[in-house]
LORODREN-726291 format. One record per residue: residue number from 1; chain; x, y, z of N, C-alpha, C in turn. Coordinates in steps of 0.001 Angstrom, whole numbers. Each point is the difference from the previous one (the first is absolute). Example, Ala and Ser with C-alpha at 12.3 -4.5 7.8 and 13.67 -1.06 7.14 Angstrom:
NODE   kefi   tiro       n.u       n.v       n.w      ca.u      ca.v      ca.w       c.u       c.v       c.w
NODE      1      A     13190     -5690      7800      -890      1190         0       900      1200         0
NODE      2      A      -350      1050      -720       820      1190        60      -770      1090       730
end
This chain:
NODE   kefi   tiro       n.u       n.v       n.w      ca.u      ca.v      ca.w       c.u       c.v       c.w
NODE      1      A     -6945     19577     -8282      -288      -936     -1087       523       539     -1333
NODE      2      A        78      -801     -1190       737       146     -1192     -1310      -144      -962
NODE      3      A      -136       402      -669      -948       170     -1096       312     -1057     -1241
NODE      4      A     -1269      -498       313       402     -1635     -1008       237       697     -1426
NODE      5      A      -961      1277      -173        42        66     -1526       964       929      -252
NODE      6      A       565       940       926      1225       552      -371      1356      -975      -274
NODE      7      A      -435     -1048       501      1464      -671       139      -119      -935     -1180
NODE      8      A     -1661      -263      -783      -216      -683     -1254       690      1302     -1501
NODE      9      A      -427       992       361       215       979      -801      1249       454      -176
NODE     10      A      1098      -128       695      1478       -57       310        42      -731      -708
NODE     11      A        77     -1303       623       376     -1823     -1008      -318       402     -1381
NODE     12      A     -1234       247      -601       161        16     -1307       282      1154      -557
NODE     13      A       567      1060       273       554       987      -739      1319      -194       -15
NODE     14      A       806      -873       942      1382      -184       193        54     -1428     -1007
NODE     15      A     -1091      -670      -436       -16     -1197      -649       176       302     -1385
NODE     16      A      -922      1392      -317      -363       357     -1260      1459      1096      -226
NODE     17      A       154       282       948      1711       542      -545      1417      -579      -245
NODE     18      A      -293     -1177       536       505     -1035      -112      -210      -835     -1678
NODE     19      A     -1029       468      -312      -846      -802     -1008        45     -1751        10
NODE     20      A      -758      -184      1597       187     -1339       -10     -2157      -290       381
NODE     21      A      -269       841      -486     -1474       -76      -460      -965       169      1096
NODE     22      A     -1129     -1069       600        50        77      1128      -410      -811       660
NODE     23      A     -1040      -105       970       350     -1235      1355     -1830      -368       323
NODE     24      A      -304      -898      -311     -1124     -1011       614      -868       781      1347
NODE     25      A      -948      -175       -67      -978       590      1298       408      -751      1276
NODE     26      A       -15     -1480      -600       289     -1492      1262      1584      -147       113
NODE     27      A       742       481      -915      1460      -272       325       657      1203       663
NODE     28      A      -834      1493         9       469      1322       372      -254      -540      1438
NODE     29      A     -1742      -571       468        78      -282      1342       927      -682       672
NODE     30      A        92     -1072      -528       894     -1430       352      1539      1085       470
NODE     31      A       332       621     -1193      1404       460       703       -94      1258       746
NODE     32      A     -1418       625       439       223       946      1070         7      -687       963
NODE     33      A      -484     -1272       623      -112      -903       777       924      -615       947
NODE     34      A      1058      -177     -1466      1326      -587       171       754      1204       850
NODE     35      A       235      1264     -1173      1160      1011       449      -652       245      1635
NODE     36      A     -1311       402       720      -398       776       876       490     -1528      1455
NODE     37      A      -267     -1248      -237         1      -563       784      2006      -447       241
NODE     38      A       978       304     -1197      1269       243        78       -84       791       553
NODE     39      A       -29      1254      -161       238      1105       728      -277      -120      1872
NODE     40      A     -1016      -521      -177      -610       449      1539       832     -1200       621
NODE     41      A       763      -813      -528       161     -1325      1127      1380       903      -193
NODE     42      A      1092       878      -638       797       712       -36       210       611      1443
NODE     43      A     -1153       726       335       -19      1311       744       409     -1289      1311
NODE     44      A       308      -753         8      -143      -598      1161      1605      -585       354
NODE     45      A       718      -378     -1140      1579       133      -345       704      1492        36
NODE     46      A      -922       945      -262       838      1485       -36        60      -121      1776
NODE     47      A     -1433      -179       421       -74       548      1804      1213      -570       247
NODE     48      A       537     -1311       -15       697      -785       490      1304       638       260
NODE     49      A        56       425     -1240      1560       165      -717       188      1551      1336
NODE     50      A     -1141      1043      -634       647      1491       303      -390      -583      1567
NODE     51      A      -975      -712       501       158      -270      1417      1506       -80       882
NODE     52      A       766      -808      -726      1204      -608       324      1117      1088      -635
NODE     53      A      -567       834      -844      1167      1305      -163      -503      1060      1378
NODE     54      A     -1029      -232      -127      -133      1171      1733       594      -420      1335
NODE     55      A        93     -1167       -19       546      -206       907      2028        61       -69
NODE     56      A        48       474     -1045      1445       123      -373       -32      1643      -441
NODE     57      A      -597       867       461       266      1650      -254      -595       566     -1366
NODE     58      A      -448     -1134     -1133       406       112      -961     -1267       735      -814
NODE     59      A     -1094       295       886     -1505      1050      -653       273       919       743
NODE     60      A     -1276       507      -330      -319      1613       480     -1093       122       609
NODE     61      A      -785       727       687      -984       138       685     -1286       847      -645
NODE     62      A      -582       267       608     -1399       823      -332      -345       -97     -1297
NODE     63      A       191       712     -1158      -532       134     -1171       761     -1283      -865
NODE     64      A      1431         7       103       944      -823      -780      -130     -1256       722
NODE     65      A      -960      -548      1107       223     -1529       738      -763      -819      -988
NODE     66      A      1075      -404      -571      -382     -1432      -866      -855      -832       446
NODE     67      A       367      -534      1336      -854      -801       668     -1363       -81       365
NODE     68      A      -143      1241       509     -1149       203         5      -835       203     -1249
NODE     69      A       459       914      -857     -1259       161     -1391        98     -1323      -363
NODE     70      A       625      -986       123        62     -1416      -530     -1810      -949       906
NODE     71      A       660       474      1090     -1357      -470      1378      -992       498      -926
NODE     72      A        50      1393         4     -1679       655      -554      -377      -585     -1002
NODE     73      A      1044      -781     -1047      -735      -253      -757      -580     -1409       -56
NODE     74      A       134      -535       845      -246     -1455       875     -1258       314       574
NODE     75      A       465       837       859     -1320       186      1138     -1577      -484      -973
NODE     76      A       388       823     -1030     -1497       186      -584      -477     -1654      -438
NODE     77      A       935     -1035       468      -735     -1442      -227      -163      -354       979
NODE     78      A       359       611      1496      -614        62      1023     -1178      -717       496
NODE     79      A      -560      -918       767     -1402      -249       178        77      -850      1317
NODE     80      A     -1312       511       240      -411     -1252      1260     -1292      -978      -815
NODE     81      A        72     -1221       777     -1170      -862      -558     -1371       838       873
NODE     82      A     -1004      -918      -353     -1331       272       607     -1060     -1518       804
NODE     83      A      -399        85      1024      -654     -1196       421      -432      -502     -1099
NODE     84      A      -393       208     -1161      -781      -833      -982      1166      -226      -900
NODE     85      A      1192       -91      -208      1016      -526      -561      1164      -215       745
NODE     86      A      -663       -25      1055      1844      -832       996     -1001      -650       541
NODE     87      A       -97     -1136       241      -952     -1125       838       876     -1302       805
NODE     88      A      -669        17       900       199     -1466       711      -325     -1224      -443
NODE     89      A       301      -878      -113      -204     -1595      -566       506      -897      1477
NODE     90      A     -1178      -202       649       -39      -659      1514       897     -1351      -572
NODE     91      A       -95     -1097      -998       758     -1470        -7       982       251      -375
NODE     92      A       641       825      -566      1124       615      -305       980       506      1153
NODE     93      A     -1021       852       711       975       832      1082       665       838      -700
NODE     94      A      -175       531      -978       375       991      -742     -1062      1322      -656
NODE     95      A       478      1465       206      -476      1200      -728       521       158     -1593
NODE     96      A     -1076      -153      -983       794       221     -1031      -822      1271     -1004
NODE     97      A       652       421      -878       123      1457      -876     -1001     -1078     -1107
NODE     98      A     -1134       606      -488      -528      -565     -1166      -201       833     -1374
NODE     99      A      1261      1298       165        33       954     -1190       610      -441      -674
NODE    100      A       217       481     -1169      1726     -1088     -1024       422      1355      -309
NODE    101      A       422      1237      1149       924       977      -256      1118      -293      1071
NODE    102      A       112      -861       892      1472       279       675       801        60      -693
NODE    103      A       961       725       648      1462      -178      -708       870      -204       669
NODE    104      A      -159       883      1541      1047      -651       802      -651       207      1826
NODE    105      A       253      -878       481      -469       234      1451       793       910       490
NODE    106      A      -400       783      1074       760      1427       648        -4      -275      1629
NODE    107      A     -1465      -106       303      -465      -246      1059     -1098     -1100       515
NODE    108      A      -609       -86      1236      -819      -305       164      -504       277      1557
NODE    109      A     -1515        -7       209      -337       773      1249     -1138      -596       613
NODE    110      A      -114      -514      1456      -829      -597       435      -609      1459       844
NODE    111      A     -1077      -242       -23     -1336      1404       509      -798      -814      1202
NODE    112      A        79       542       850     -1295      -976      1447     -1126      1084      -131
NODE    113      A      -843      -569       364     -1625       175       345         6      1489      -105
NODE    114      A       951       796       856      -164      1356       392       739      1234     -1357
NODE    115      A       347      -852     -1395      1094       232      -257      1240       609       524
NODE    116      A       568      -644       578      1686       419       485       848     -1157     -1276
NODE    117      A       381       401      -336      1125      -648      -752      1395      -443       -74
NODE    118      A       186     -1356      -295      1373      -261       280       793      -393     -1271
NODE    119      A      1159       204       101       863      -322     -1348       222     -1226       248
NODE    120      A       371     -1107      -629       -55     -1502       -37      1308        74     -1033
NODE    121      A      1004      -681       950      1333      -342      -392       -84     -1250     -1324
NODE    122      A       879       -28      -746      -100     -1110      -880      1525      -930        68
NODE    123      A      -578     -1039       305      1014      -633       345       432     -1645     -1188
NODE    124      A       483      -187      -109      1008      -791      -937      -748     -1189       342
NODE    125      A      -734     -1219      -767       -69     -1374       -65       819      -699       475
NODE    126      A      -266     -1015       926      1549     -1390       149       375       919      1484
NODE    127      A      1732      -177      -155       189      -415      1507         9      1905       379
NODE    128      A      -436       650      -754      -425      1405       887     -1136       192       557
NODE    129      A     -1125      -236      -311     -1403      -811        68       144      -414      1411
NODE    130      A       975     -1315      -213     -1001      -838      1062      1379       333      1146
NODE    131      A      1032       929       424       423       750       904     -1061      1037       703
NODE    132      A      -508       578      -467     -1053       868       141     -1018       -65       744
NODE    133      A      -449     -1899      -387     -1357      -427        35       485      -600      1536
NODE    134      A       836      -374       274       604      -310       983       867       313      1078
NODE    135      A      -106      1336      -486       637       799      1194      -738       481      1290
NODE    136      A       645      -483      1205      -894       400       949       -36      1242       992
NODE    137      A      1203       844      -710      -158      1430       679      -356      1024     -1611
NODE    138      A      -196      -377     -1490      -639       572      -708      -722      -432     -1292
NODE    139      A     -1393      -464       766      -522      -889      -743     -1049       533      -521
NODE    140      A      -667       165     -1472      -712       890      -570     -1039       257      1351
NODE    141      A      -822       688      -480      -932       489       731      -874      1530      -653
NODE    142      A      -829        76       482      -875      1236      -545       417      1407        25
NODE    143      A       921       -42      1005       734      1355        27      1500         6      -780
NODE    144      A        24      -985         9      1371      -423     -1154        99     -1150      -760
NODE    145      A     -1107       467     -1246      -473     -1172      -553       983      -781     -1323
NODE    146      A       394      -757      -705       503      -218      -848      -774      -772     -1442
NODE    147      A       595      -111      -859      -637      -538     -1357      1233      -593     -1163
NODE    148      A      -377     -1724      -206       599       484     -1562      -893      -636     -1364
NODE    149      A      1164       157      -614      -912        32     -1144      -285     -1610      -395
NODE    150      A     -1169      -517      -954      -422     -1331       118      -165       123     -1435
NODE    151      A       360      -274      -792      -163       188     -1757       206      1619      -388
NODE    152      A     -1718       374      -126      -269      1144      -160      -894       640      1268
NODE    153      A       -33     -1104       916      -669       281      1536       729       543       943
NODE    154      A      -622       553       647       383       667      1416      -305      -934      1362
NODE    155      A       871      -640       601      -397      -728      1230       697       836      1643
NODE    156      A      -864        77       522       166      1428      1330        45     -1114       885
NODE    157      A       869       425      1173       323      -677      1371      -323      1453       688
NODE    158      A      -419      -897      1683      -868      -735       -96     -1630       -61     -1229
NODE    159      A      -409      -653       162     -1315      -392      -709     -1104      1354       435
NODE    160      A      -725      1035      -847      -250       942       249     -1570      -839       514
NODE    161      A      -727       707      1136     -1405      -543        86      -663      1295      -217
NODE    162      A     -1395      -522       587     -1027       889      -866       326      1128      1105
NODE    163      A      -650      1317      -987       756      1664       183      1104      -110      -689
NODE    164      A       573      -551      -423      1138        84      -651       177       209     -1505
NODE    165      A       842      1338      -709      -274      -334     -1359      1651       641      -802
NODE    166      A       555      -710      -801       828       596      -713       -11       743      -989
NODE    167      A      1263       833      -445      -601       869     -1180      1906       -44      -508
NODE    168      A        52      -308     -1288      1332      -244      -688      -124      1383      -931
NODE    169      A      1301       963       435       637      1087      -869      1010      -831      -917
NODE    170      A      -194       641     -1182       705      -753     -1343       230       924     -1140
NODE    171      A       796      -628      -724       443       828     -1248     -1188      -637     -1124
NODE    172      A      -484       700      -554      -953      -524     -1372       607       181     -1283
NODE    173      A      -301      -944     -1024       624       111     -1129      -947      1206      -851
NODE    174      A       533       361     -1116        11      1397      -673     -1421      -914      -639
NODE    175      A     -1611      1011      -290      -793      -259      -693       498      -139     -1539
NODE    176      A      -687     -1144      -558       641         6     -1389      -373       939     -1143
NODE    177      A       724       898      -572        32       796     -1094     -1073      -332      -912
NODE    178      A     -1060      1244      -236      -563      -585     -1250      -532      1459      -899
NODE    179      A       181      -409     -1020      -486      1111     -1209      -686       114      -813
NODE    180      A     -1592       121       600     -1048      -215      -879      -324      1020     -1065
NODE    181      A      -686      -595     -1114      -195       372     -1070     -1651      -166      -344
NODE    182      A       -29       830     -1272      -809      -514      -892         6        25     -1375
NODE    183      A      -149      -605      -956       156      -181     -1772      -741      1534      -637
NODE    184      A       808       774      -422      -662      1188      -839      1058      -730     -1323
NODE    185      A      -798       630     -1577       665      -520      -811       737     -1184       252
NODE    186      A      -706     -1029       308      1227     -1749       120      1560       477      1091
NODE    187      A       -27      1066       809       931       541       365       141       -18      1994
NODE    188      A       592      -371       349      -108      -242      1913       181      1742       169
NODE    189      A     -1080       820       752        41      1279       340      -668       -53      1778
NODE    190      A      1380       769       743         9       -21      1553     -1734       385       269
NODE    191      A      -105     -1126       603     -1392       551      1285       -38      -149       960
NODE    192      A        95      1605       321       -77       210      1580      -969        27       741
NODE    193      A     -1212      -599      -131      -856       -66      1056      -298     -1294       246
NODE    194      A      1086     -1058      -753       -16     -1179       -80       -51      -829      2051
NODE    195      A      -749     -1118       191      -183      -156      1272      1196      -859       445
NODE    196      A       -23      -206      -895      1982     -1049       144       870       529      -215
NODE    197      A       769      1488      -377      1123       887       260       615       124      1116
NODE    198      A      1222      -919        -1       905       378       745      1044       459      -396
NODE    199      A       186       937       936      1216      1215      -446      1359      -977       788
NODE    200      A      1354        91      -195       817        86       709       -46      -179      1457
NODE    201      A       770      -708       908      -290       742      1360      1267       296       581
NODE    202      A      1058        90      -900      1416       179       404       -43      1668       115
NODE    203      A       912       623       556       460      1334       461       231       442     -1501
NODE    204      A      -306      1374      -260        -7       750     -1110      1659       221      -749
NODE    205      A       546      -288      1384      2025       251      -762       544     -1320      -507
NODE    206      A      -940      -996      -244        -1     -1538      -355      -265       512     -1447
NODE    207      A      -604       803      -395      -438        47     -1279      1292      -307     -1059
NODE    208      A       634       782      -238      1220      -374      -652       222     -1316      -592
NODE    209      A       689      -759      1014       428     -1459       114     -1085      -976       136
NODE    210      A     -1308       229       312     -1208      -633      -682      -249       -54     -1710
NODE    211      A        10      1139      -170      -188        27     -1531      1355      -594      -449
NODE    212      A      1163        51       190      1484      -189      -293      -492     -2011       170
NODE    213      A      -341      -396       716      -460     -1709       610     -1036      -313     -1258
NODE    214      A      -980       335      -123      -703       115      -948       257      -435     -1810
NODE    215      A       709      1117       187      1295       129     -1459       893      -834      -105
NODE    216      A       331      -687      1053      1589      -904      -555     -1017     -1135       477
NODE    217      A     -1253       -72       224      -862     -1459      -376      -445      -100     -1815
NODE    218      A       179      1163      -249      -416       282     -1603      1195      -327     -1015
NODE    219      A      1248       272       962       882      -359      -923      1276      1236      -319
NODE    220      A      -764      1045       936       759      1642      -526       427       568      1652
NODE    221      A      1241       239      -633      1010       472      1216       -35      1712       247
NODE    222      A      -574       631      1111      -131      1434      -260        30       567      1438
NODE    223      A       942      1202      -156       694       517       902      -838       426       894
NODE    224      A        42       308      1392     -1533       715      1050      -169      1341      -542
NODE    225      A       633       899        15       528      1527      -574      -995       137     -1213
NODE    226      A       234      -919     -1062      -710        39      -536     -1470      -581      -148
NODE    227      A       -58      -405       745     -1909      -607       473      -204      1172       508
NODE    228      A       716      1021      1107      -471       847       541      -934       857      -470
NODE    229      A      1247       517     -1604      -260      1294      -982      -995      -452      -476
NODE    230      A      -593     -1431      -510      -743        77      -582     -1247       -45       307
NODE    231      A      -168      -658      1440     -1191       268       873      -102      1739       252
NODE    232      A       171       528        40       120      1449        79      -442       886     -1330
NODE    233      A       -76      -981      -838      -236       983     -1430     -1187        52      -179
NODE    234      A     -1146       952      -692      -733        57        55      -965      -759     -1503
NODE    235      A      1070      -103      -562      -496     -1466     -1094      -310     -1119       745
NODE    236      A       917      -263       743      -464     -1572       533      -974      -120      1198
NODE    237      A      -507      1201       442      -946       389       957     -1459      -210      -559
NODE    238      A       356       794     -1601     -1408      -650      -503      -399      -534     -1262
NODE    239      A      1037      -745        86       -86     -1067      -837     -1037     -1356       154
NODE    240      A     -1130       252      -317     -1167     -1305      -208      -451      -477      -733
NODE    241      A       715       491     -1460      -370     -1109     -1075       429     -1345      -104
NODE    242      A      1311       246      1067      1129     -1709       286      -903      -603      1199
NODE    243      A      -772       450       411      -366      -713       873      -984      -739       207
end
């Protein structure tokens, strides 16, 4: 995780060196919001990209595999649902997610009575669907079950009966940034024992180009190198009168 108030304390010392003054409690949130949820839908265009350079010679392995530190830093939005937020809706014929963090479906998994578990293929709406549904040497079934998607629903072939329960692995979106305060002298000063502090949840080498996202929402163009040095200094470490 990234430290909301290190990355507030950056912003305005790079603002105030800037001498472009400084930045709103509700508009500092609003654009950590912005830069962290750019970023993270990013990491998902980099996989793509260095994916498709690995398969052309073009990374390195172990310490230097792009690809992978790219995964790790994915992984951590990682999740499975839970019986009390993946549910069945019998008139529907559909399982649906009642969190408002998806971000992207990965998987999905039908569990019998004994838990044994099966992976559940996802298959395409229209004429892939109903090939499927109609095939008579591979036609869903419990040991090779299938699903697609119905809006924001999950509809499973065959029709799961009772013992039966699904559980959807998914990507979750990033908790939203927040940087609570309280008024000393008419002045917003960091509180950390605040119950609504959320820190960052991007990977710590994001820091840079977070604060850099941040800044060119403010209006000021500034090099990573230098976000680095200045996160590193021990002025801007404890600096809390800006804050």
């Amino acid at each position: 995780m990234i430290s909301v108030n290190k990355v507030r304390n950056t912003v305005l010392f790079l603002l105030n060196k800037a001498n472009r003054g400084t930045i709103g409690t509700i508009e500092f949130d609003s654009f950590c919001d912005l830069a962290q949820r750019d970023l993270f839908e990013n990491l998902f265009y980099r996989l793509n990209k260095w994916t498709n350079n690995q398969t052309k010679k073009y990374t390195n392995s172990e310490y230097a595999d792009i690809v992978q530190n790219i995964q790790e830093q994915i992984d951590v939005f990682a999740t499975y649902s839970t019986p009390s937020n993946f549910t069945y809706n019998a008139p529907n014929n559909v399982y649906s997610y009642i969190g408002n963090d998806l971000y992207r479906t990965e998987g999905l998994t039908l569990i019998n009575v004994a838990g044994k578990r099966r992976d559940v293929e996802e298959i395409h709406k229209g004429h892939e669907l109903n090939v499927a549904l109609n095939s008579k040497d591979n036609a869903p079934s419990f040991t090779y079950p299938i699903y697609t998607k119905i809006g924001n629903s999950y509809r499973i072939y065959p029709t799961p009966t009772s013992g039966y329960t699904a559980e959807l692995f998914f990507i979750r979106t990033p908790k939203t940034p927040k940087w609570p305060y309280v008024l000393s002298g008419g002045n917003p000063v960091y509180n950390a024992s605040a119950s609504d502090l959320q820190d960052f949840e991007l990977s710590e080498v994001m820091f840079p180009l977070l604060v850099a996202k941040i800044l060119s929402y403010a209006g000021i163009s500034v090099r990573e190198q230098d976000i680095t040095a200045v996160a590193d200094n021990e002025e801007v470490k404890t600096e809390n009168k800006q804050s």
